[in-house]
N, C-alpha and C positions, 0 to 999 in steps of 0.2 A: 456570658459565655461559660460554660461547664467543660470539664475536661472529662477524658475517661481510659485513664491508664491501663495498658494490654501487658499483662503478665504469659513467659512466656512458660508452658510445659512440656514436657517431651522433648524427644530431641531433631523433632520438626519444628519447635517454636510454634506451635500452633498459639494466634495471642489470643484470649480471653477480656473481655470486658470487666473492668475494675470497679472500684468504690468512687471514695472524692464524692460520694452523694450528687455526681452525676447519673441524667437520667439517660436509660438503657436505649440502646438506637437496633430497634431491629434491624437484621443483615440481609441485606437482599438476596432473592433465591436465586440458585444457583442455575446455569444454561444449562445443565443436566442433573438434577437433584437426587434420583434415584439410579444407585449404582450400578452400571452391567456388566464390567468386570468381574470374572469369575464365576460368571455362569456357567454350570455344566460343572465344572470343577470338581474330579474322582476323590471322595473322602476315604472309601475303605476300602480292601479287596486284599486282592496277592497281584506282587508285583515283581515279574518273570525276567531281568535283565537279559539280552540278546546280544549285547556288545560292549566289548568294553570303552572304558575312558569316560568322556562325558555326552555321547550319545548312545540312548538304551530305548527297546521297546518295555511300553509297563502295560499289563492288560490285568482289566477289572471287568470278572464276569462276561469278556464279549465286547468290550470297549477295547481299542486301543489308542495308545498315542504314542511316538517317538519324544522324546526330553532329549533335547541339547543343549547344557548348561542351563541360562536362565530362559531357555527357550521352550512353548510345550508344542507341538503340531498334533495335533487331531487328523483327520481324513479330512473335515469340511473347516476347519480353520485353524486358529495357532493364537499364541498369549508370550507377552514374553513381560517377564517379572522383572524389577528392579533388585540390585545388591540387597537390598532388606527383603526380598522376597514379595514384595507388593505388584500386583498386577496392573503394568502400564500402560500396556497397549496390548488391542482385540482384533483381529482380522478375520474374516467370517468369507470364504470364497462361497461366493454364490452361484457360478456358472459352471462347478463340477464338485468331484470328490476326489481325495488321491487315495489310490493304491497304498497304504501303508506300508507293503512289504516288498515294493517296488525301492525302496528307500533304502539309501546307502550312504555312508560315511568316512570321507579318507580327509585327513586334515582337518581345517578346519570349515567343510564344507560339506553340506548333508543336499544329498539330489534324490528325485524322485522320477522313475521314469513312464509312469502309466498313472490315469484315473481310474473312477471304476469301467469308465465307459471306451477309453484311447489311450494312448499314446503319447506325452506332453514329455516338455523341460520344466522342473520345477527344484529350486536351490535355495539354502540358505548358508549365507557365507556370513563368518562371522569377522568382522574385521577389527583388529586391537591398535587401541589410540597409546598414546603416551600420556594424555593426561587422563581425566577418570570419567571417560566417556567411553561405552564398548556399542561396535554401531552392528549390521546386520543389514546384508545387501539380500533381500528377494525378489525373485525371481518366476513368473507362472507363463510360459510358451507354449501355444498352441500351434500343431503341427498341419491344421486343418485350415486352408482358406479362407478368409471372409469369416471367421469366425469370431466371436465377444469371450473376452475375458472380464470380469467382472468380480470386484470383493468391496468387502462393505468394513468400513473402520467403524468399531463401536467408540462412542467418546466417554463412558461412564461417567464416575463423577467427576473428573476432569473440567478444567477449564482449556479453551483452546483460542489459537491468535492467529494472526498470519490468514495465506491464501489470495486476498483480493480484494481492491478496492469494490465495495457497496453502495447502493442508495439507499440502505437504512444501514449504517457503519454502529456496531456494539464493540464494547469493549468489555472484557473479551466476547469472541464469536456468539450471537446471538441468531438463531434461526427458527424459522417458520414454517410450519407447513410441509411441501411436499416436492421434491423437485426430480425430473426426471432425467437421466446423465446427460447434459448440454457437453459441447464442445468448448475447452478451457482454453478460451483463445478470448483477445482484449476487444473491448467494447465499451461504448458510450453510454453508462448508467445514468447519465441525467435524461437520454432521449429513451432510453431503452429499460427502464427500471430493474427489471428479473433476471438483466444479464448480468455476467461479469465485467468487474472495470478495466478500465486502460490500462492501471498498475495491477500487474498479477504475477506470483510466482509459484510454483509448484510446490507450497512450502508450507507447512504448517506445526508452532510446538505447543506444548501442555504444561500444561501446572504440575504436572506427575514427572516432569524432565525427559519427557518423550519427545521426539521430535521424527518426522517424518516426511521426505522429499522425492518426490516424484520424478525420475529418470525423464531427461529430456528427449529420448529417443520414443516416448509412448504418445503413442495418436491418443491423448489424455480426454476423457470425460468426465465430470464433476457430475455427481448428484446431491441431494439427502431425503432423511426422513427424518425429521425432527421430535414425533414423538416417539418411534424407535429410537430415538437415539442414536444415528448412524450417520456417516458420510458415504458415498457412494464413489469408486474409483474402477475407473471403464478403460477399456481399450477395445478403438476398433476403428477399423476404415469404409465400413459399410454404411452408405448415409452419412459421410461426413467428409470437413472440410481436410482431414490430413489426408496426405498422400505415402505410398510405401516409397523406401528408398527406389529411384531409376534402376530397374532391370533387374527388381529382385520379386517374389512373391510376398502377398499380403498376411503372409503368420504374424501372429500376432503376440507381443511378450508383452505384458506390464511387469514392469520393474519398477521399485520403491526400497529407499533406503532409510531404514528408523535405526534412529541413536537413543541410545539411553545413557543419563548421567546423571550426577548427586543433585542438581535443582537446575532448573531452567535457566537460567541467565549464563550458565559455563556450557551447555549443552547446546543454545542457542549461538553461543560464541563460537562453538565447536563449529555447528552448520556453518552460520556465516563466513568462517575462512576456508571451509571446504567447499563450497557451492558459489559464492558470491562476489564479484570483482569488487575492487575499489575505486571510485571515484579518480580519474587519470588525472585533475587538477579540483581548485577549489575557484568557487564564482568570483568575484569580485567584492572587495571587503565591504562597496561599496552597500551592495544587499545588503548586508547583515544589520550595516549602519541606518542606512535611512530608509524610509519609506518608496514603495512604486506607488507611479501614481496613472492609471488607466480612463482613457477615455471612455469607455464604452457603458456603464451603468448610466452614466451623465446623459451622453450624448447619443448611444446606441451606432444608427447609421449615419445620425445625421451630423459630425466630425466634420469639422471642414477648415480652414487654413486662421480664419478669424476667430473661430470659438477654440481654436488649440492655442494661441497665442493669448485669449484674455484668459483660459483657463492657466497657462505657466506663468502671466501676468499676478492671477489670484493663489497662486499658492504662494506666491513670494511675500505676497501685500502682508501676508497673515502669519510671515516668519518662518516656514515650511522647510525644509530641507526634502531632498530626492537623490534616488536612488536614482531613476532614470524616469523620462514620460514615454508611454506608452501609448502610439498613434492603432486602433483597435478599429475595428470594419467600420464602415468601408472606406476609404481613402483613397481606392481604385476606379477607374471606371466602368471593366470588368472583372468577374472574379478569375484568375489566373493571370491579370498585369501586372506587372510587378515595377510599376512606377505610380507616381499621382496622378489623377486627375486636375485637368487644369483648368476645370471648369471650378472646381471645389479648393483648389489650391492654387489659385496665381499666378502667385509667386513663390514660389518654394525655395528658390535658394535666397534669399531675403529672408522669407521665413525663418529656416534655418541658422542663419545670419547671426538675428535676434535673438534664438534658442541659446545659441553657443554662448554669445557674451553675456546671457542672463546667468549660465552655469547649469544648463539643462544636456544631460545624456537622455537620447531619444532611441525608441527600439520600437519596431514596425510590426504589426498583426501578417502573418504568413500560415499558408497552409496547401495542402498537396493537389488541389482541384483544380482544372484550368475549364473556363467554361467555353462553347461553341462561339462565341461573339469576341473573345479573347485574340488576339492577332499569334497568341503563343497559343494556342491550338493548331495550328496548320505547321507552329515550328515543333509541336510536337509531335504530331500525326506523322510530318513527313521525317523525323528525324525518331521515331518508333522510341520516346520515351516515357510514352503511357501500358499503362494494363491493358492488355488486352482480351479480345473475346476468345475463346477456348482455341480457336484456327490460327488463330496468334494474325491476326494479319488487320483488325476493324479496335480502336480503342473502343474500349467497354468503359460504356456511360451511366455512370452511379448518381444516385440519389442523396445529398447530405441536406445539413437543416437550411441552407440557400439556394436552394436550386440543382442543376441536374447537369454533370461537368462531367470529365476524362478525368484520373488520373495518378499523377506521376508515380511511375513502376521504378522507388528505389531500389530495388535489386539490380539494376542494370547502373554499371559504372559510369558510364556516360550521360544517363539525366542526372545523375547525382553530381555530378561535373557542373554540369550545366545550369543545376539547378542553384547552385553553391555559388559559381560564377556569376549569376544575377545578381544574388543579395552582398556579394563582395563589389558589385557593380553601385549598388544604391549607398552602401559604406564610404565607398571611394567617395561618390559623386555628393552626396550630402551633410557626409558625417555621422550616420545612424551605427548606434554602437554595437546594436545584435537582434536579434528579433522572437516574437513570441507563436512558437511553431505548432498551432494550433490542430485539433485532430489525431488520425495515424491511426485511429481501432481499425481494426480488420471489419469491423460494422458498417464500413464503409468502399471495402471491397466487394464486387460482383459475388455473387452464388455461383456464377462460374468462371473462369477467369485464365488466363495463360501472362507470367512473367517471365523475363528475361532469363532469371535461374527458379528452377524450379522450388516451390515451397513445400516441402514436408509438413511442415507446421504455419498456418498462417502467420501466426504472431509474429516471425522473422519479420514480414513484412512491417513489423511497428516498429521493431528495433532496430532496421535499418534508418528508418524515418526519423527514431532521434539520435541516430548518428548522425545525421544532417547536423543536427547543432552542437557538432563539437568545436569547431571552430569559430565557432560565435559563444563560446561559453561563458564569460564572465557574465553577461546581463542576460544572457538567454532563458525561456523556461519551452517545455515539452509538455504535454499531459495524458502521453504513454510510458511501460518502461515495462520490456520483459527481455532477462536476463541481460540487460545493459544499465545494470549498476554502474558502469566503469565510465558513462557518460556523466561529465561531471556540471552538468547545468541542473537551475530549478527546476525540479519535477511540481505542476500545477494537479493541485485535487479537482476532480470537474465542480464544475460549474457548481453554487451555494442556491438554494433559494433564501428567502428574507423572512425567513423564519425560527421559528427556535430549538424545535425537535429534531431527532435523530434522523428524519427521514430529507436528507439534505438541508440539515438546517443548521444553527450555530452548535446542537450539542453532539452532533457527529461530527465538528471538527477535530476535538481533542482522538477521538478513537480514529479516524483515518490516518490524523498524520502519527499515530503511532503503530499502524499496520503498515504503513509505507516503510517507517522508520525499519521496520523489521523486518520487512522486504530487501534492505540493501539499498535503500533509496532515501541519503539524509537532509539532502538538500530538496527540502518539502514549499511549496507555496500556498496556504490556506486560501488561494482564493481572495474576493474583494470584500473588505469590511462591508457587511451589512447586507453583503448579498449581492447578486443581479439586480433585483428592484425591477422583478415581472409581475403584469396584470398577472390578476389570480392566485400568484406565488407569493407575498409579500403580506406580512403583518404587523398592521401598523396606520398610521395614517394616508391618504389617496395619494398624495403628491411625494409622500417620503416612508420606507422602513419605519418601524417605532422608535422613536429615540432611544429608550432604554436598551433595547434589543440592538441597537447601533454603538452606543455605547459600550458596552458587556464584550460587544464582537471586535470594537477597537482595542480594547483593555488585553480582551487573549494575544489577537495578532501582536501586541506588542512584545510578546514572548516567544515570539515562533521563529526557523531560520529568513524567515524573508516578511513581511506585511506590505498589502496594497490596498490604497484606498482609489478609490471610483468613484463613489458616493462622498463629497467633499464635506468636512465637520461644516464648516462656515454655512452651507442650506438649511440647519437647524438653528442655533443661537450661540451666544457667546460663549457660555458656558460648556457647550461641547466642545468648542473651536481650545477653551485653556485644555478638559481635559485630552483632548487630540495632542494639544501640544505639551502637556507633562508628561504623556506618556510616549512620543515619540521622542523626546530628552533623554526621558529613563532606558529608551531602546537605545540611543548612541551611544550612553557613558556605562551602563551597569550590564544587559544584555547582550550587547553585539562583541563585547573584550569574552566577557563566557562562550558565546556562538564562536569565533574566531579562534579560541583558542583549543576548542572541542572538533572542528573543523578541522587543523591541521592535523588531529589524529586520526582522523577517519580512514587516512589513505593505508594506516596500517592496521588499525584494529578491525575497522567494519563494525566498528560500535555507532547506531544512531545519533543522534543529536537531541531527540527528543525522543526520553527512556517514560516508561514506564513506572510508576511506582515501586513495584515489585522487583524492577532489576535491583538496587540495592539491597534488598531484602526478601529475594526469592523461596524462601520456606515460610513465608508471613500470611497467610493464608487470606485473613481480613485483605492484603493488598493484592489479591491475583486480582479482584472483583473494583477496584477502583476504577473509573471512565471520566474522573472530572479533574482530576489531577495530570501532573506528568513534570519530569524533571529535565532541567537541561543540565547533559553529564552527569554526576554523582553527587553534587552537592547542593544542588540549586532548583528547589521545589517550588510553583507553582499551582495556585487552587485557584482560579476564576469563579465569579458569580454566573452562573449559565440559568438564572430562573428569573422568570418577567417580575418586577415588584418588588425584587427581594435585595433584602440590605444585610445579608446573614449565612452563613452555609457553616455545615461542617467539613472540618480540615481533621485529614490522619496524615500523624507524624510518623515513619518509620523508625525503625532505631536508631540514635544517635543524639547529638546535642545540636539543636536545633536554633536559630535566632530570626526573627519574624521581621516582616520589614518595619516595624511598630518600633523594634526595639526589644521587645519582652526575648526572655532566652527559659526554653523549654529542655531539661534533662531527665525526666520522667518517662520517657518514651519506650516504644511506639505507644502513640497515643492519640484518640479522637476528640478533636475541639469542638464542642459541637455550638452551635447557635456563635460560632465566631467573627463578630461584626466587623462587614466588608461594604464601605458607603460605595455609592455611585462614581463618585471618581477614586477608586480604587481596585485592584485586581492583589490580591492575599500572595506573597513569595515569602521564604523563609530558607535562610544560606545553613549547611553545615558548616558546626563551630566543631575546628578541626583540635 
């Protein structure tokens, strides 16, 4: 193992690679390499003030632009600089021009009221923080109908986070290719790859302490262009699923609010307590502590009242501790029953019986579909608690990945009633502690559709859905979440395949649940060690994952707020079965007291659970670029082995006095270890030595 100590210069700390006659580790290239900031940017001329204070026009030869403060506007776009004067953020309007001299300024607020072509609202208000963030609310309104506003964010050399869950998850943002402005509304990226995820928020910051949030009230469109360099930010209701407010006309405003502050981790903080609720309670300790353990990798459909009992039989045989067991499709004998099958289950209160005095908490696979063979079909049809077709009068019949159902229209008070009263029904009657409420993308609503209260923005419809499980929150997980931070159950990453790359595989676990974490969403569940374990999808042996790649995935999850296994250690060999079990030890006694204790602050800071390298050390330039690491809280670093074969990785230390789990104590830092040996039964942490 070679070390390689980062000297820091400037007064960005930018660190530098050291001596120690370690060898040099090229840095990987950047998601934007080549700078666009400050393109266009007037070098010399005469500059003509027209007002006083701190907004003025400056014209050079036939250019103009208005300057307010650290702000520049152009006619076709605008730049606004950091305190040092460095250009942070680019905004490029692309579907007009403004009038320059249409432009006026009282306070602290500069309006424009014509393009070259109409008539518009257009403002920038500068808004002053108390701490050392100054933010800036824009503003572009079109006065014309049915019409598209459109500006393009350049991301220059910047690194950028946040936005949405992915099916190829980078850390930071990593993009491809070409995309045309889609509808930023939640979706199911494992069935749907090029959409957007379940978790998503209007939200995105930068390694330059920029930070930029998209106003809830815009019929929002995502695009990009990858080798421009750009994000794309739309509005409009023509061809798409938002709707204008009841009884008003469809003009059209994009609003967006960018902060700027001294480094990303205080500007981030900033957002987070202006935009993002807190968590109304925390799950049960019991998460944090032990292991779920899910039927459905195992067993898939085939779940039934014998193979659940010898399976809670076999995690005891082999010493196991649980969180809860998790009864996973199908269990029912239609999809929309919401009882067992007694064909597949017996006897269930027996069953159950048995569960109890074994010391098993059990939670039940649920989801919003009710299908036509369902007997709760006719109590929903007739009791109008499904979506319906646009005449509001026929439930509208959607396609999911089982088949082809109704349903449930959470916006109406009464199926959420009803729907709530069930599973407090199966609670009562069984003992089931909470359940795993499966779906909720809009991906799964009609193309056309009519609910109970109308949707302006689809997405409402997912965060109704996991306000469903607030009441069942201690064991409960979701795997939607838009702008319902405040729901304080596990939010579920979709579905893993059994493989090892970014592209849903073990090494996009680390990068989504730190885009969730940043979303306002801390209470994260990585999914089943080792994957689903799908024909086609799985790499590794025919009847099992790779062991390795099972292993390495057990080792992460033992760091994460929650771990689930599905895939049991004991179907491999003895030797996974110990390391299954030293590291679900190590999750009880050293883990879960950190998780538990970083937990109870959430509800005030809206600090995640699982940070980033770089929040401690946000001007560290080498750590914006880290994706294999991450920390829980501030002191407690984590580097997993995430490569097939390998008994080795390099680990960077940020600044501080560092102590390894080996024992060794590192004060040299920030600093790269490179080739630092990590066996097979082991996952690399290292505590700050305070």
């Amino acid at each position: 193992m070679a070390t390689q100590p980062f000297h820091r210069r400037g007064k960005e700390g930018r660190p530098e690679q050291g001596g120690h006659g370690g060898k040099a580790k090229q840095r990987p290239e950047s998601w934007a390499s080549s700078p666009r900031f400050g393109a266009g940017v007037l070098a010399t001329g005469l500059l003509i003030a027209v007002a006083a204070g701190c907004c003025a026009l400056v014209s050079l030869g036939g250019t103009e632009k208005v300057k307010m403060e650290q702000v520049d506007l152009w006619k076709n776009r605008l730049t606004i600089q950091s305190q040092r004067g460095e250009v942070v953020f680019e905004m490029v309007f692309q579907t007009g021009a403004l009038d320059l001299e249409s432009c006026s300024k009282e306070g602290e607020v500069l309006t424009c009221s014509e393009s070259e072509k109409e008539k518009l609202r257009f403002s920038i208000q500068i808004v002053r923080t108390e701490d050392t963030v100054t933010c800036y609310d824009i503003q572009w309104g079109e006065l014309v109908a049915d019409s598209v506003v459109e500006h393009r964010m350049f991301w220059g050399d910047a690194h950028w986070y946040g936005g949405y869950e992915m099916s190829v998850q980078h850390w930071p943002i990593r993009l491809s290719g070409y995309q045309e402005p889609m509808p930023f509304v939640t979706s199911d990226v494992y069935s749907f790859r090029n959409s957007f995820g379940g978790i998503l928020e209007r939200y995105w910051v930068s390694s330059k302490a920029a930070a930029v949030k998209i106003d809830d009230s815009v019929p929002f469109h995502l695009g990009f262009h990858a080798s421009e360099r750009y994000l794309v930010f739309q509005a409009r209701y023509k061809d798409s699923p938002y709707k204008p407010p009841l009884g008003q006309p469809p003009f059209l405003e994009l609003i967006y609010h960018v902060c700027i502050g001294s480094d990303m981790t205080s500007v981030h903080k900033h957002m987070a307590q202006k935009y993002f609720r807190r968590p109304l309670k925390i799950p049960s300790a019991d998460i944090f502590k032990f292991p779920i353990w899910s039927t459905w990798a195992l067993y898939k459909k085939e779940i039934d009242q014998e193979k659940l009992l010898a399976f809670a039989r076999t995690i005891r045989k082999y010493g196991f501790k649980s969180s809860h067991v998790e009864i996973d499709d199908m269990y029912t004998q239609n999809y929309g029953d919401l009882d067992f099958d007694p064909v597949k289950f017996p006897d269930v209160f027996e069953m159950f019986g048995k569960l109890k005095r074994e010391g098993f908490n059990i939670t039940l696979w649920v989801h919003p579909f009710v299908h036509a063979n369902s007997p709760n079909f006719e109590v929903g049809k007739e009791r109008r608690f499904f979506v319906t077709e646009p005449a509001g009068h026929v439930p509208a019949m959607v396609r999911w990945w089982n088949g082809v159902g109704a349903i449930l229209d959470f916006t109406n008070p009464s199926a959420r009633e009803w729907f709530q009263g069930q599973l407090r029904q199966l609670c009562s009657k069984y003992g089931i502690v909470s359940f795993k409420f499966d779906a909720g993308e809009t991906c799964y609503l009609p193309e056309e559709f009519s609910t109970f209260q109308p949707l302006p923005d689809p997405s409402i419809w997912s965060r109704h859905y996991g306000e469903m499980a607030i009441p069942f929150y201690k064991f409960a997980e979701v795997r939607v979440g838009y702008r319902s931070q405040h729901v304080p159950c596990l939010v579920r990453i979709i579905d893993r395949d059994s493989i090892w790359g970014h592209e849903l595989g073990l090494k996009s676990l680390i990068p989504t649940v730190l885009t969730l974490g940043l979303l306002g969403y801390p209470f994260v569940l990585p999914d089943m060690i080792g994957g689903n374990f799908l024909p086609n999808k799985t790499e590794g042996a025919v009847d099992l994952p790779a062991r390795d790649l099972y292993i390495r995935w057990l080792e992460l999850s033992a760091f994460m707020p929650s771990m689930q296994f599905s895939i049991p250690p004991w179907l491999y060999d003895g030797e996974v079965v110990e390391i299954a079990q030293k590291f679900t030890a190590l999750r009880e006694s050293l883990v879960a007291p950190l998780l538990l204790e970083q937990a109870k602050m959430v509800a005030t800071t809206g600090d995640p659970l699982i940070r980033p390298v770089w929040w401690v050390s946000p001007s560290d330039e080498f750590a914006h670029r880290i994706d294999s690491q991450f920390l829980i809280g501030d002191a407690f670093l984590v580097a997993p082995v995430l490569e097939p074969g390998v008994l080795k990785r390099d680990i960077y230390l940020p600044a501080g006095k560092w102590k390894s789990y080996k024992g060794e104590l590192f004060t040299k830092t920030p600093v790269l270890l490179t080739d630092y040996p990590v066996h097979l039964d082991e996952a690399a942490y290292f505590s700050l030595v305070s």
